[in-house]
C-alpha positions as CSV (number, residue, x, y, z in Angstrom):
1,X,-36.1,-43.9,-37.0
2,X,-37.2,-46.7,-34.6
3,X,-34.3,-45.6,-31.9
4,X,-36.0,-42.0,-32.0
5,X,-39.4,-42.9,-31.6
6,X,-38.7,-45.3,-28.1
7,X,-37.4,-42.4,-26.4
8,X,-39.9,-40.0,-27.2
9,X,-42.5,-42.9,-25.4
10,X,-40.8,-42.9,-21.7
11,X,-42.1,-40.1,-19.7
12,X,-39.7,-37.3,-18.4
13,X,-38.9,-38.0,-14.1
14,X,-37.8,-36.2,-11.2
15,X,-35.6,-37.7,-8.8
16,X,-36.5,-36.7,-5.5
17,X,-33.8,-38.5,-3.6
18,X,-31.3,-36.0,-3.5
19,X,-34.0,-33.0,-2.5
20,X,-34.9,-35.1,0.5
21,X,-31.2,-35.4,1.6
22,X,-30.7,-31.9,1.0
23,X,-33.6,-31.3,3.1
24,X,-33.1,-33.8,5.9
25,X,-29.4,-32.2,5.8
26,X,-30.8,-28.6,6.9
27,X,-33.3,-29.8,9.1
28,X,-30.5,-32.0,11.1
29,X,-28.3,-28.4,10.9
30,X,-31.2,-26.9,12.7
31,X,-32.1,-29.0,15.3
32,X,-28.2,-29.5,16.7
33,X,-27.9,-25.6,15.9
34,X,-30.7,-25.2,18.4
35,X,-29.0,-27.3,21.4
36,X,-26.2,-24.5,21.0
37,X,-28.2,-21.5,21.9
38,X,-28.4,-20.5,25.2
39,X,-30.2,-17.6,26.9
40,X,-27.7,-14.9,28.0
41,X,-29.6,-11.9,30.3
42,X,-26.5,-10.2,31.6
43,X,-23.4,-8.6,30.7
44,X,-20.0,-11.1,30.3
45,X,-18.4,-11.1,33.7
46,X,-16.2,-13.9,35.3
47,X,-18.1,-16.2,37.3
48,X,-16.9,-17.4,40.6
49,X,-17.0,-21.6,40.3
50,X,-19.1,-23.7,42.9
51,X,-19.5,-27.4,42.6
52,X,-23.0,-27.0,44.4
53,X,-24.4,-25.0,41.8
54,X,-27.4,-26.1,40.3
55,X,-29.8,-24.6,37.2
56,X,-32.6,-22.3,38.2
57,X,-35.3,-23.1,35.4
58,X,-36.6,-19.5,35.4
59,X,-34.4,-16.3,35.3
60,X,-36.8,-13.2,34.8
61,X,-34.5,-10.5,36.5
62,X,-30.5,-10.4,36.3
63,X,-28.6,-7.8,38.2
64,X,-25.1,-8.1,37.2
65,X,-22.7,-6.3,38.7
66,X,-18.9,-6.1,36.9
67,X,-15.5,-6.0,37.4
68,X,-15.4,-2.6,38.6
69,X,-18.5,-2.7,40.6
70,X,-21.2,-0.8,38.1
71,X,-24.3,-2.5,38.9
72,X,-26.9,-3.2,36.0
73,X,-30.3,-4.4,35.8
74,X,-31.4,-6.6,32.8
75,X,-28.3,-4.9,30.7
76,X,-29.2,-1.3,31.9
77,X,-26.6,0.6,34.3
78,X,-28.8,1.4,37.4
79,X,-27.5,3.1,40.9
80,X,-27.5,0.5,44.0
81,X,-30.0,2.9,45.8
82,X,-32.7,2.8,42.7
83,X,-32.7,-0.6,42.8
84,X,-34.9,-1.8,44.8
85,X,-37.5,0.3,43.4
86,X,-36.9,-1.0,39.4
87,X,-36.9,-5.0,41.0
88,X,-40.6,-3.9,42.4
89,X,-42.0,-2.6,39.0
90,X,-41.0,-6.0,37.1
91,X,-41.9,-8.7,40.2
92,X,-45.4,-9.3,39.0
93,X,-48.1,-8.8,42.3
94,X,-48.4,-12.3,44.6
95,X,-46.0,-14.1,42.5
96,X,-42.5,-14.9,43.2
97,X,-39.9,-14.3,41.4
98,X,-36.3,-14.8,40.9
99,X,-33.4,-12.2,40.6
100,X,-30.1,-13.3,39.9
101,X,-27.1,-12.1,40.8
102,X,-24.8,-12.3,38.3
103,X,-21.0,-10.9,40.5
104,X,-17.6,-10.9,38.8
105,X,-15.5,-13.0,40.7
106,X,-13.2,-9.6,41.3
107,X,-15.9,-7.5,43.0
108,X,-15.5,-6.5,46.5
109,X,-18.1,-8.6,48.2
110,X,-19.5,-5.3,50.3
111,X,-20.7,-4.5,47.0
112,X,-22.3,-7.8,46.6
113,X,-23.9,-7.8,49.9
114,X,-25.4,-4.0,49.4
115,X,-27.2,-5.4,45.9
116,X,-28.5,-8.6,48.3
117,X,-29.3,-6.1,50.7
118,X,-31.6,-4.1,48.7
119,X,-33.3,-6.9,46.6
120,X,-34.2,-8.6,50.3
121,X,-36.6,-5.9,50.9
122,X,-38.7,-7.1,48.3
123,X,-41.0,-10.0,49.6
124,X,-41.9,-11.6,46.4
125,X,-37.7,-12.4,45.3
126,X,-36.3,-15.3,45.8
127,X,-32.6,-14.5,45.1
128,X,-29.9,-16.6,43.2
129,X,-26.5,-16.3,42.6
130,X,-24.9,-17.4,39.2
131,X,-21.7,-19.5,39.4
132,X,-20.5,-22.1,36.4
133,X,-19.1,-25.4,37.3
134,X,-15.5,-26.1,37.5
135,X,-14.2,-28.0,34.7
């Protein structure tokens, strides 16, 4: 009866040490998770490659225009000739702003240069032309 009574004395325990590697395993799956993620605010086209190009920190507006030559604005199909007028409405007053041109690498540069040409009337853009780096 003496066996029985010396393990009714020691107090019950929880090990913590596995929890905290459990949880120091998810937060380590988060934070490299994170690096992965980058912002997308156009439509998937073939960028041309320049090994001048550099990151632009902000990208408010993207015009992307496709394969085929649709033009969109932030995702949305918009004509060439309306623009102008939808750039003006999101280019906050005396501030400058950048508008992207995101251009498949198969459009017909007149197409290209009609887009530049109507964003250039707006004095607050700065424009900017998305390439990716050869590898």
């Amino acid at each position: 009866m003496r066996l029985i009574d010396d393990d009714l004395d020691v107090a019950p325990q929880i090990n913590i040490l596995p929890m905290i590697d459990v949880i120091f395993s998810i937060l380590a799956f988060f934070i490299i998770s994170t690096l992965f993620l980058t912002r997308s605010e156009g439509l998937p086209v073939n960028l041309p490659k320049a090994s001048t190009s550099q990151l632009q920190k902000t990208e408010q507006i993207t015009v992307t225009i496709d394969e085929v030559g649709k033009v969109f604005l932030n995702r949305e199909l918009i004509e060439v000739d309306a623009l102008e007028k939808a750039v003006r409405q999101l280019v906050l007053p005396n501030q400058t702003s950048i508008v992207t041109i995101k251009a498949d690498e198969e459009v017909d540069h007149g197409d290209v240069v009609g887009v530049m040409d109507q964003l250039r009337k707006i004095d607050e853009v700065k424009l900017a032309i998305a390439t990716k780096k050869p590898k």
